[in-house]
GUFIDREN-317838 format. One record per residue: residue in one letter; x, y, z of N, C-alpha, C, O in turn. Coordinates in steps of 0.05 Angstrom, whole numbers, plus 5000, padded with zeros to 4 digits. Layout:
GUFIDREN-317838
aXYZXYZXYZXYZ
...
end
This chain:
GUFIDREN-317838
x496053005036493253065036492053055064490653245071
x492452815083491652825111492453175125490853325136
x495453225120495953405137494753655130494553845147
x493553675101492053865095489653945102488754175102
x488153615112484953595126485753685151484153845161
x487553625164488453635191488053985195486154125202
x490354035189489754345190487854485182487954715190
x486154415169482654575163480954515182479054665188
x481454235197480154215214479954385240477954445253
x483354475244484554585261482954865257482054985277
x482754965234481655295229479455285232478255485240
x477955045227475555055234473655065261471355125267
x476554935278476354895314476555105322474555185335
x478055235319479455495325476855765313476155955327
x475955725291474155915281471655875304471356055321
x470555725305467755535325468355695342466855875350
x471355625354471755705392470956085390469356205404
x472756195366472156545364469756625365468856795380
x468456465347465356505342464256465372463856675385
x463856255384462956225398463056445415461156595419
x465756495429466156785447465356985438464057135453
x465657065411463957385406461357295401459857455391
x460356985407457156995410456057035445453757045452
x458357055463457056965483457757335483456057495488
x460557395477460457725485457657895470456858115478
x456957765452454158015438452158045439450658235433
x451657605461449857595469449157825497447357995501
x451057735510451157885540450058265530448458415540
x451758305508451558625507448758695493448058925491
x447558535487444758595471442158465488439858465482
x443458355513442158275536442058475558440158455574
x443258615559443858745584444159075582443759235599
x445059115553445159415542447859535548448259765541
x449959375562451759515563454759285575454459095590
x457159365564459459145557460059135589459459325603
x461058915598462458805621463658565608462958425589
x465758545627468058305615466758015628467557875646
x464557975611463157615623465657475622465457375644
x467757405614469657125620471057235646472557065656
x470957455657471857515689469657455698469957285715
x467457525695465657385724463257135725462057045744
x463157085694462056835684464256675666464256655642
x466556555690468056415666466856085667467555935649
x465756015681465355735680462655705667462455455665
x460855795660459255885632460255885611459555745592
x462856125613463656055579464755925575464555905551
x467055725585468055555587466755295572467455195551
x464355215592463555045585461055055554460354875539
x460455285553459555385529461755385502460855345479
x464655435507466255385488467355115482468455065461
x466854895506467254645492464854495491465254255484
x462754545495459954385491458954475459457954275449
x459054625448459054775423460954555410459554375400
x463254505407464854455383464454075394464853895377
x463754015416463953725421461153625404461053395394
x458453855401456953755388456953735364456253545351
x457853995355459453985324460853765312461053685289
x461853705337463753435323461753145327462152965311
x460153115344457952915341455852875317454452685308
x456253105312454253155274456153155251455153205229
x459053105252460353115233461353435221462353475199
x461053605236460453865219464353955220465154185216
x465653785223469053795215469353655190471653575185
x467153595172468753385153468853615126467053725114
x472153635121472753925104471953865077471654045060
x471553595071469653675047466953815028464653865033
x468453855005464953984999463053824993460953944987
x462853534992461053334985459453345017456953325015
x460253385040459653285067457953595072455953595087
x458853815061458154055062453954105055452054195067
x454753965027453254035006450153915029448854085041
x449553665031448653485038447053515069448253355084
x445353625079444053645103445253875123444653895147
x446954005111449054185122447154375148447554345172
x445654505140443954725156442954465173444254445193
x441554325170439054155184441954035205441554095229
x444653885201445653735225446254005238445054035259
x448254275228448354545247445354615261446154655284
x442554645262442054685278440954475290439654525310
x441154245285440653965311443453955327443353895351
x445654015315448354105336447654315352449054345372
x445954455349446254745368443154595381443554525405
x441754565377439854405388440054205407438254195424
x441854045409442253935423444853965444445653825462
x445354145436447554365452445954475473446354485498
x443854555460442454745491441754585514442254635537
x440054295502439354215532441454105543441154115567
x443853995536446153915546448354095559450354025571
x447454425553449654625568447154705590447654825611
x444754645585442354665603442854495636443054605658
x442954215628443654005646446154085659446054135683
x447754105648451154225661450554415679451654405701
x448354695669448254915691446654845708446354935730
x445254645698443654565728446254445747446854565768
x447554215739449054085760449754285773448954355795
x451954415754453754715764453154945765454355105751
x450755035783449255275785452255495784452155685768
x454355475800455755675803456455775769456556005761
x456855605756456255555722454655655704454355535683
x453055925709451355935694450156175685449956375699
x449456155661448156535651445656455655444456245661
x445056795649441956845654440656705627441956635606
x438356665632436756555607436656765582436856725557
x436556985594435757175564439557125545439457135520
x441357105555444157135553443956855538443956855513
x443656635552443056325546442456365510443956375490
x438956385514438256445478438656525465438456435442
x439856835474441857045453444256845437445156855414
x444556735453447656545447447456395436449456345423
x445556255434444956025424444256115397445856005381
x442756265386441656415365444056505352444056465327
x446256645364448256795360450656495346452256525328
x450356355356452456145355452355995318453855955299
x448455965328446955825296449156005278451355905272
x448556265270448856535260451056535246451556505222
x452456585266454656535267457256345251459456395240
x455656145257458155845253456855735232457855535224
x454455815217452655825194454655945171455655835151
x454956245181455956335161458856265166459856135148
x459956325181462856155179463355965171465655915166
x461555775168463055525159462055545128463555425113
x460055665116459655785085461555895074462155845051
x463056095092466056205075468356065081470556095073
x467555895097469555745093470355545072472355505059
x467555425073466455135049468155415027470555425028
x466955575014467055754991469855854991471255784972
x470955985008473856034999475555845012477655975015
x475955655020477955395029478155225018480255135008
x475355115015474754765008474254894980476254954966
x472454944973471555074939469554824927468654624939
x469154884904467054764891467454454873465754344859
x470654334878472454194868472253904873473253744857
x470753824900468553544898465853554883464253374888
x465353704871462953644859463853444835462353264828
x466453504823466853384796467753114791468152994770
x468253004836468552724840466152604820467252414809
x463552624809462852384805460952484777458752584775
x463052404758462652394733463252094719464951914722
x461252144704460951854683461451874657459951984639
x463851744654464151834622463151514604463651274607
x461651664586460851334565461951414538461251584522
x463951214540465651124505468351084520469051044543
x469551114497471751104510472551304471474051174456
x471951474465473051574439475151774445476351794467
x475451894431478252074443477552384455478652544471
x475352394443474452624453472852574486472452784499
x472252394495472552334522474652274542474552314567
x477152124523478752204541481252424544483052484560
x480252504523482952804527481052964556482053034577
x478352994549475753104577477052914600478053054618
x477452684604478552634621480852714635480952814657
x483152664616485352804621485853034639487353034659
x483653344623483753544628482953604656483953744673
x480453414657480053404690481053314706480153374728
x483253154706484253054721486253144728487253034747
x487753424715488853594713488453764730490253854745
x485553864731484854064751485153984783484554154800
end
């Protein structure tokens, strides 16, 4: 069961980092009106845009592959993760001016990221994890037989 969380977590790291890059590539192209390869001449932008993204993600919990952790404040900690992503990739391009996109590119991305890793992690919850913690917390009263064969059956599933 660990190695099973393990690796969802892994698809889920791995999904964040994609997302993130075709947020910074659609940002740039719907900023600017036309494609250039940003990780050749803004790579220390996206760089640090691809691990400031998933480090906040992981400060809000938003790796925990359950659907109980899903269900529960889900939208509100994703955009206080991206929220507090911006002033902290903000601070960074200040230190590291050589580090840094334009502002219009900045918001696109950020917007793009929400969007994004919103709906990705929805198909994910939906076709990965599934709807199969909800039935953690049932109460059965009696104990007659027709409660527990219902037990049984669920426990089955």
């Amino acid at each position: 069961m660990g190695i099973r969380r393990s690796v969802r977590k892994i698809v889920l790291l791995l999904g964040d980092v994609f997302l993130i890059i075709l947020s910074i590539k659609v940002a740039q192209w719907l900023r600017l009106g036309r494609y250039y390869d940003i990780f050749s001449i803004e790579t220390g932008a996206s760089l640090l845009a691809m691990t400031c993204f998933p480090v906040t993600f992981y400060m809000f919990d938003l790796y925990q592959v359950e659907w109980g952790s899903y269900q529960r404040n889900f939208i509100r900690r994703m955009v206080m993760a991206v929220l507090v992503a911006s002033p902290l990739l903000g601070i960074l391009f200040y230190a590291l001016p050589q580090f840094m996109f334009g502002r219009g590119v900045f918001l696109i991305c950020l917007v793009s990221v929400l969007v994004f890793c919103l709906a990705w992690r929805w198909l994910f919850c939906v076709v990965v994890v599934g709807r199969k913690g909800e039935a953690n917390r049932l109460l059965f009263v009696g104990t007659n037989n027709s409660c527990l064969r219902l037990d049984d059956f669920l426990q089955q599933k």
